[in-house]
DRENTORKOL-3810 file (N, C-alpha, C; in nm, 4 decimals):
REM DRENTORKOL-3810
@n.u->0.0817; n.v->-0.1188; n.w->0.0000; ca.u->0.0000; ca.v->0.0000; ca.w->0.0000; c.u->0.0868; c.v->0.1262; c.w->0.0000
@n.u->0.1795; n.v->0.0951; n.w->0.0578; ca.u->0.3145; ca.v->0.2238; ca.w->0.0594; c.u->0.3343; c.v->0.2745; c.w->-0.0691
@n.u->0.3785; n.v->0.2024; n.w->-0.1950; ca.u->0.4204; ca.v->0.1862; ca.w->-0.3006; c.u->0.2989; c.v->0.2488; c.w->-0.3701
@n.u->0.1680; n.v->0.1932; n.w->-0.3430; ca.u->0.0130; ca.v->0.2553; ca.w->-0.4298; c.u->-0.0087; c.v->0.3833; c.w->-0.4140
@n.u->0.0251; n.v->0.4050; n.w->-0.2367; ca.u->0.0365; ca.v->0.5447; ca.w->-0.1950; c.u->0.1231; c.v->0.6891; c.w->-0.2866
@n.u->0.2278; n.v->0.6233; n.w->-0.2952; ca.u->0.3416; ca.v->0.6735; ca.w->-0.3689; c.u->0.3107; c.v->0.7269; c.w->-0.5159
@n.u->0.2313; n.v->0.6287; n.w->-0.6132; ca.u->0.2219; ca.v->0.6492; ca.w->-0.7008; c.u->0.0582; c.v->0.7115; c.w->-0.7496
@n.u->-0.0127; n.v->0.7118; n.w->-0.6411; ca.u->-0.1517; ca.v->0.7609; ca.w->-0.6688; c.u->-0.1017; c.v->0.9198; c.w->-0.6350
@n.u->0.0146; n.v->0.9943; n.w->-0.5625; ca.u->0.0376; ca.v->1.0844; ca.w->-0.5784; c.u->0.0175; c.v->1.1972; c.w->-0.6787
@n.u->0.0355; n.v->1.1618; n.w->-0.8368; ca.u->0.0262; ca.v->1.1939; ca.w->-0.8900; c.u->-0.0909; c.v->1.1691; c.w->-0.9749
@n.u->-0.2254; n.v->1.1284; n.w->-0.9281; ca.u->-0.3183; ca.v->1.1039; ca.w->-0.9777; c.u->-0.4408; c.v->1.1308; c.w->-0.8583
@n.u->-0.5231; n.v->1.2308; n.w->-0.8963; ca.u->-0.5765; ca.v->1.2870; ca.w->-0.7956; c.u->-0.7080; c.v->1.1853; c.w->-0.7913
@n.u->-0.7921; n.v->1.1067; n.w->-0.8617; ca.u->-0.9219; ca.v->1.0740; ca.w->-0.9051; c.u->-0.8342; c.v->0.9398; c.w->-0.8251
@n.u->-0.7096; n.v->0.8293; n.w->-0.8545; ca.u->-0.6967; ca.v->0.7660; ca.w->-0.7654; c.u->-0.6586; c.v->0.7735; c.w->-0.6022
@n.u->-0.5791; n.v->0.8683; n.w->-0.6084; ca.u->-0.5930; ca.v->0.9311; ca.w->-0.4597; c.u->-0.6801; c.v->0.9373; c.w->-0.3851
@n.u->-0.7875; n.v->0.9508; n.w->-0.4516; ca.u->-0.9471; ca.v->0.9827; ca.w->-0.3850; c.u->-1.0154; c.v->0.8481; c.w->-0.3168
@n.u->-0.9326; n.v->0.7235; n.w->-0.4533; ca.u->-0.9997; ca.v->0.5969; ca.w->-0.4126; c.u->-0.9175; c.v->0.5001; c.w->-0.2650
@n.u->-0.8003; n.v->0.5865; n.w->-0.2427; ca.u->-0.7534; ca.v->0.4528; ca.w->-0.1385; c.u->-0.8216; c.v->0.4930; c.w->-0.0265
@n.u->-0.8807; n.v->0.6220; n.w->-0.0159; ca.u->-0.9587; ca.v->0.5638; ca.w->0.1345; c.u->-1.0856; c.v->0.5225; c.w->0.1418
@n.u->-1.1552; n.v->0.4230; n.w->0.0257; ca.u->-1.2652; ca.v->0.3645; ca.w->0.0093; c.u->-1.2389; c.v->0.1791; c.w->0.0332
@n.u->-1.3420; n.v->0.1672; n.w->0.0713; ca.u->-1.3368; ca.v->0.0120; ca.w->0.0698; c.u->-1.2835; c.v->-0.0741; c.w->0.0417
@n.u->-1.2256; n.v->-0.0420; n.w->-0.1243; ca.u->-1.1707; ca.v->-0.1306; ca.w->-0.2027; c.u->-1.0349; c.v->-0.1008; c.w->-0.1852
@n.u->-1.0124; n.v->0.0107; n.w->-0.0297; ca.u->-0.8210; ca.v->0.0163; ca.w->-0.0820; c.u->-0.7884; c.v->-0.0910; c.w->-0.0144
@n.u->-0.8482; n.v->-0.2253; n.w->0.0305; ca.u->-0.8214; ca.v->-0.3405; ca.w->0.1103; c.u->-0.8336; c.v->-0.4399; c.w->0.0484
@n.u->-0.7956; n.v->-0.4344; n.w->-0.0518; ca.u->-0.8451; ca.v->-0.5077; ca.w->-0.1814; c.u->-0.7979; c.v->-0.6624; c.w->-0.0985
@n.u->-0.7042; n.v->-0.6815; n.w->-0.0726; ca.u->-0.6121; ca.v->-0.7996; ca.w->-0.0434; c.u->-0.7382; c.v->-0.8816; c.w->0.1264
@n.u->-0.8217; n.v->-0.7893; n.w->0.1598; ca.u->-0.8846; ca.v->-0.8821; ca.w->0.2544; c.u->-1.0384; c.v->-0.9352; c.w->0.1758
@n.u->-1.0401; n.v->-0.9432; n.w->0.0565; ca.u->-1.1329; ca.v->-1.0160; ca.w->-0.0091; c.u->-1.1433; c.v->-1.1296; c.w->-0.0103
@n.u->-1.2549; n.v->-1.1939; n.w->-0.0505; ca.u->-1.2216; ca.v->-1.3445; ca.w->0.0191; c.u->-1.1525; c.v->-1.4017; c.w->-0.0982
@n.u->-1.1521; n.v->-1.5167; n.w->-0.0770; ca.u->-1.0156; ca.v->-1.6039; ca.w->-0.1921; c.u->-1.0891; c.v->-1.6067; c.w->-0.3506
@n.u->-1.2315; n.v->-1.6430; n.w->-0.3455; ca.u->-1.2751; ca.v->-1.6849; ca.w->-0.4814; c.u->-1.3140; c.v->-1.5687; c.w->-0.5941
@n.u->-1.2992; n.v->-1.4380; n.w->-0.4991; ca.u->-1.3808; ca.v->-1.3363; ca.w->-0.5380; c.u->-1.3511; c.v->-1.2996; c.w->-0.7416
@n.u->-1.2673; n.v->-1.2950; n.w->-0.7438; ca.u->-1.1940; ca.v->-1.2920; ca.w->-0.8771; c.u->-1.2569; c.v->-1.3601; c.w->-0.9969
@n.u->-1.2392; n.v->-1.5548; n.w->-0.9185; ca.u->-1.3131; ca.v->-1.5909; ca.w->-0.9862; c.u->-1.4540; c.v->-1.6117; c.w->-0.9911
@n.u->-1.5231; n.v->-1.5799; n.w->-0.9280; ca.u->-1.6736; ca.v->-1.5403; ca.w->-0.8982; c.u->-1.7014; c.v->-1.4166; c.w->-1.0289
@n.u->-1.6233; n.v->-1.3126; n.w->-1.0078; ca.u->-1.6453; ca.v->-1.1824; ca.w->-1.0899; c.u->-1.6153; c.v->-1.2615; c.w->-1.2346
@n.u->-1.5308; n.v->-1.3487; n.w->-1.2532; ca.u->-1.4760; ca.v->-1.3400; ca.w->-1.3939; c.u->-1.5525; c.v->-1.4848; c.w->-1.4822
@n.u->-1.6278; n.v->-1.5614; n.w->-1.3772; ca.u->-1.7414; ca.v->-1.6119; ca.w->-1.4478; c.u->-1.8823; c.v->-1.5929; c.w->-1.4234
@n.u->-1.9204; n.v->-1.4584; n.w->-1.3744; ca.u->-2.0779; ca.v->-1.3610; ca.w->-1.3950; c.u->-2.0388; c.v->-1.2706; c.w->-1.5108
@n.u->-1.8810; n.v->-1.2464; n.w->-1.5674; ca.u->-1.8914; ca.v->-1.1562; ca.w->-1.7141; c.u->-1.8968; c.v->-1.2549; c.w->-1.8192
@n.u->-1.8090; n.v->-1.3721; n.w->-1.7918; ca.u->-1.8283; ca.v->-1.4739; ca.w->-1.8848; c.u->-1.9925; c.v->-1.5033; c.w->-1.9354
@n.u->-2.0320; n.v->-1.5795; n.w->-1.8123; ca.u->-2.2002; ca.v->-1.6156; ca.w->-1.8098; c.u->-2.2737; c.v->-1.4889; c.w->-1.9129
@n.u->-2.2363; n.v->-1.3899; n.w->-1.8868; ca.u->-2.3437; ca.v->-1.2718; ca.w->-1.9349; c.u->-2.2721; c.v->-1.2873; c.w->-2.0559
@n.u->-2.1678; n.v->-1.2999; n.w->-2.1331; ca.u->-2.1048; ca.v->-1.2672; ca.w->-2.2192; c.u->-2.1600; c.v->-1.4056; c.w->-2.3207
@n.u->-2.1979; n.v->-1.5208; n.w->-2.2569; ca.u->-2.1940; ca.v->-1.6389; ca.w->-2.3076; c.u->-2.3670; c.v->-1.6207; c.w->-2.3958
@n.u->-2.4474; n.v->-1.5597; n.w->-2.2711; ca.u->-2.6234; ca.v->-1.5462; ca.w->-2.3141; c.u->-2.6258; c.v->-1.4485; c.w->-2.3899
@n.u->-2.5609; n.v->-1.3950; n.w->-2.4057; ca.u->-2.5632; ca.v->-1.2959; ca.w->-2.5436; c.u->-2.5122; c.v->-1.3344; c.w->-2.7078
@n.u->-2.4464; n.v->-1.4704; n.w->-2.6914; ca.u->-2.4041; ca.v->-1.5090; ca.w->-2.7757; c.u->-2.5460; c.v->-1.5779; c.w->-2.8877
@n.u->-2.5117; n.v->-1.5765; n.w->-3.0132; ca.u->-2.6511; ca.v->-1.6985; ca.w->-3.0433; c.u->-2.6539; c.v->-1.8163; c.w->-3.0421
END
């Protein structure tokens, strides 16, 4: 977070975001990733013909 800190310096719109919820990204639970990355799949799949 030191290092994110460092470099959101120069970016004011991310600066804004580390003191929100998601600057804890790392206490998410384990599957979360893949949870997210097969509900875009799924949606991506029913759109197909």
């Amino acid at each position: 977070m030191t290092r994110a800190r460092e470099i959101a310096g120069d970016f004011p719109r991310l600066r804004a975001r580390l003191g929100t919820p998601s600057d804890d990204y790392n206490a998410t639970p384990e599957h979360t990733f893949e949870y997210g990355l097969r509900a875009l799949l799924d949606g991506l799949a029913a759109t197909l013909p």
